[in-house]
N, C-alpha and C positions, 0 to 999 in steps of 0.2 A: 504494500500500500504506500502509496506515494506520500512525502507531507504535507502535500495540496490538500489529499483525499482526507489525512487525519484530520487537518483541520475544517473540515468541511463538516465531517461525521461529527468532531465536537462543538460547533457552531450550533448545528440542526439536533443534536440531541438537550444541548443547552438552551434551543428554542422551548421544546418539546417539554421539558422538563423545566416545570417552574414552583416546583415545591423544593425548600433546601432538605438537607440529609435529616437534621431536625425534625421538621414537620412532617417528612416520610415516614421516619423509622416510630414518632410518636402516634401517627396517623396505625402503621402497621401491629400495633399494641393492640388496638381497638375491634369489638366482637364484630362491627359493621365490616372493616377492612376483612378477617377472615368468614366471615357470611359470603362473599362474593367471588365469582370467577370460577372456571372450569377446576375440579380437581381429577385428581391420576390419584385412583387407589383408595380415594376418601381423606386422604390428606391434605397438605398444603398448596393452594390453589397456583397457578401458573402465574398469574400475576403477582401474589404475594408474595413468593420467591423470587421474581423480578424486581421487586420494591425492595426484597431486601440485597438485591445486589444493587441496584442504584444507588443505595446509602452507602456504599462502598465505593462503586464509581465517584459519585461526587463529595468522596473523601481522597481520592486519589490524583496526585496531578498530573498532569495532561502530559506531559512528558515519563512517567511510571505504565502509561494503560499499555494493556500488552494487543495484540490481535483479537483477542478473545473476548479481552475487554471492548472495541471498538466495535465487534460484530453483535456483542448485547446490545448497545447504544445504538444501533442501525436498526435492530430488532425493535427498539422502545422508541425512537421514532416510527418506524412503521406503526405499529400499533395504536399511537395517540392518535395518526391521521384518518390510520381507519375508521378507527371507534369516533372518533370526533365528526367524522362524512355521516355519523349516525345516529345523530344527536338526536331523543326524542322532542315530543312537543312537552310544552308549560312547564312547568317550576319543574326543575332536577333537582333542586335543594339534596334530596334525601331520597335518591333513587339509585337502583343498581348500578345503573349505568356511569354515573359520576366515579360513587365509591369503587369501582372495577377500575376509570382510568384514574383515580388517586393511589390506585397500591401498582400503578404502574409511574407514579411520582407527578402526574398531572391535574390541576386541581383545574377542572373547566369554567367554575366560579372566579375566578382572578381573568 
């Protein structure tokens, strides 16, 4: 991956992502954050396990991210845009849909 490209991937993941590690990792405490999102097995949902690498990422600095890490952050951009192209109608205040893109570190209210 080029430096163009890393910097590109950490622009648009830093768009994407506007909850800090704080707000994520206290968001990810809460029965709402694991109420929500697909799980594997009856455990811990897809998303919530992406929330909790995100608080990782954006503990990390941008010259430490390995591959691996840059190809999550590509992943959690996708994700906010999809889910965002799907926005239902009237107040999301307190709907699945929100709490699903916040344990993916996007708070659609801001």
């Amino acid at each position: 991956m080029s430096d163009e490209e890393r910097d590109q991937t950490y622009r648009e993941f830093g768009d994407a992502v506007n909850m800090t590690a704080s707000e994520l990792e206290k968001w990810l405490d809460t029965d709402e954050s694991r109420a929500v999102g697909q799980k594997s097995g009856g455990g811990e949902s897809t998303g919530h396990a992406s929330g909790r690498r995100i608080v990782t990422l954006l503990r990390t600095r941008k010259a430490e991210l390995s591959g691996a890490d840059l190809a999550h952050m590509r992943k959690v951009v996708g994700y906010v845009h999809r889910h965002l192209a799907q926005r239902p109608g009237g107040d999301v205040t307190g709907t699945p849909w929100r709490y699903s893109l916040m344990n993916w570190g996007h708070d659609p209210l801001r």
